[in-house]
C-alpha positions as CSV (number, residue, x, y, z in Angstrom):
1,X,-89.3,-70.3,-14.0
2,X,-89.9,-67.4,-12.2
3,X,-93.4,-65.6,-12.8
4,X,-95.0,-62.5,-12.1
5,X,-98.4,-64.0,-12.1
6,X,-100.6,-65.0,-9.2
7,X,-99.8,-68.7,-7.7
8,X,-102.6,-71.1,-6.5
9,X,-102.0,-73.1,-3.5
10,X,-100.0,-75.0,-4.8
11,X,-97.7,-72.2,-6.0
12,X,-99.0,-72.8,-10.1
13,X,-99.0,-69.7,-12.0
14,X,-102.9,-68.5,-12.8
15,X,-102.6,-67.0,-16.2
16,X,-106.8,-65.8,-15.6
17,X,-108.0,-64.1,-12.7
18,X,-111.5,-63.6,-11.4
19,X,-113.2,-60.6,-10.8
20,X,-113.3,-59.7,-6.8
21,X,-116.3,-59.8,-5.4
22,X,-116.9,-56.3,-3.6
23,X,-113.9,-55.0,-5.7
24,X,-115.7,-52.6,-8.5
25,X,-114.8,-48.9,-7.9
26,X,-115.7,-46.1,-9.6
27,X,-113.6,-42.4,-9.7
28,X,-115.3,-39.6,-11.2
29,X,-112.5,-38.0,-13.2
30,X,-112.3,-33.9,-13.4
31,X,-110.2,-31.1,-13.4
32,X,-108.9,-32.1,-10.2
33,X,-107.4,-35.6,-8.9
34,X,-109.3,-38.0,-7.5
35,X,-108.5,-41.4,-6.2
36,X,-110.5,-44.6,-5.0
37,X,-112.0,-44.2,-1.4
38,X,-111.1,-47.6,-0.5
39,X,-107.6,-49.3,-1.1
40,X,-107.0,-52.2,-2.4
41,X,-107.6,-55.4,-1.3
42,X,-104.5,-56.9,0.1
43,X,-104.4,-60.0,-2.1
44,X,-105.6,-58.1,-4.9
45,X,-102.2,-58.3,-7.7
46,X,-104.2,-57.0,-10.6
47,X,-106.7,-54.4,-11.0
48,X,-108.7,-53.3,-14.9
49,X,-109.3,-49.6,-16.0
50,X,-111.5,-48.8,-18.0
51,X,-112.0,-44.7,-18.5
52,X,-115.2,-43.2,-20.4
53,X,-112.7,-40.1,-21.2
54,X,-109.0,-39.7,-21.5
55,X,-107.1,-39.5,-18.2
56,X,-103.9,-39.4,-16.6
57,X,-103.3,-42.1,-13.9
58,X,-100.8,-42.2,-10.9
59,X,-100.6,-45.3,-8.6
60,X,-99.5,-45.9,-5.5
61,X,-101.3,-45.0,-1.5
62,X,-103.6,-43.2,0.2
63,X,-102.3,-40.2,-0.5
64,X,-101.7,-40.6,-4.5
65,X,-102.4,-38.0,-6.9
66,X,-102.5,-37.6,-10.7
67,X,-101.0,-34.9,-12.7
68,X,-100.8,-33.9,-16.5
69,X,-97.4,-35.5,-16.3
70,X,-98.5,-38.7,-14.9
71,X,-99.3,-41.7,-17.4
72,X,-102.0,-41.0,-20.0
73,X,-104.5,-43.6,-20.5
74,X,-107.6,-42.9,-23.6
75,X,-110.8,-43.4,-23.2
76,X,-112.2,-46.8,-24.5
77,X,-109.9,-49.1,-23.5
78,X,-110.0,-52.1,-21.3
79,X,-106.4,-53.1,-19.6
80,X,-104.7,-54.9,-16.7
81,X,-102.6,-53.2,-14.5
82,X,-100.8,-55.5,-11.6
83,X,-100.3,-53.3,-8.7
84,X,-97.0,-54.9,-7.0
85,X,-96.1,-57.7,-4.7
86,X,-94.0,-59.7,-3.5
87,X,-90.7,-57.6,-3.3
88,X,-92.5,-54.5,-4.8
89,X,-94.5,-52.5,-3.2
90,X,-98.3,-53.2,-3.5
91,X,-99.8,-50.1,-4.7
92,X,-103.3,-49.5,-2.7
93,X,-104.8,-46.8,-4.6
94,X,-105.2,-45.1,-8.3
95,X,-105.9,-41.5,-9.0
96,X,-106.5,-40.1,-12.0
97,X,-107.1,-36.5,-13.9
98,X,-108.9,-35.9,-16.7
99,X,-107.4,-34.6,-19.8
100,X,-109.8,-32.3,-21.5
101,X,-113.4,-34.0,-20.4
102,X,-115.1,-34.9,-17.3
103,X,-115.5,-38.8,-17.3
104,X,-115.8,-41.8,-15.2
105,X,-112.8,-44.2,-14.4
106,X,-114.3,-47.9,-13.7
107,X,-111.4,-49.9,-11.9
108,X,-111.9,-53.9,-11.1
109,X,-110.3,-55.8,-8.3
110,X,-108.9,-59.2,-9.8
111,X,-107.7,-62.1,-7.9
């Protein structure tokens, strides 16, 4: 069966991942977009959000931006977002944009 999920070494699907250690970022969400400073691990498949105020997000490289008709994401809510492998591209970076309130987007490397 083919999965979307991590593999161990010996190709098993993980269905929990770990936290990364050195992978916490923080974004400090305004009126204009800002992204992580530092991409993504390389191995890193999944990443959690977590935004003190609503947002819009945009993934994808170094150069990634969020706009008002990217994907909105409230405040409040803890999710996983894989970022790509495998044959999709592996998205290094997430910006966001706040939607009416300054806020803090937390964002944690899983592996």
């Amino acid at each position: 069966m083919t999965t979307k999920l991590p593999l161990d070494s010996n190709d098993n699907p993980i269905p929990a991942l770990r936290l990364k250690d050195n992978g916490a970022h923080v974004v400090a969400t305004s009126g204009t977009s800002a992204r992580n400073s530092t991409a993504f691990d390389a191995d890193t498949r999944v990443i959690s959000v977590y935004a003190t105020e609503d947002v819009y997000l945009n993934f994808g490289d170094s150069s990634v931006s969020a706009g008002t008709s990217d994907h909105f994401f409230p405040a409040g809510v803890y999710y996983d977002v894989a970022l790509g492998g495998g044959a999709t591209a592996h998205d290094t970076h997430v910006a966001a944009l706040r939607v009416s309130t300054n806020g803090q987007l937390y964002i944690s490397e899983k592996v």
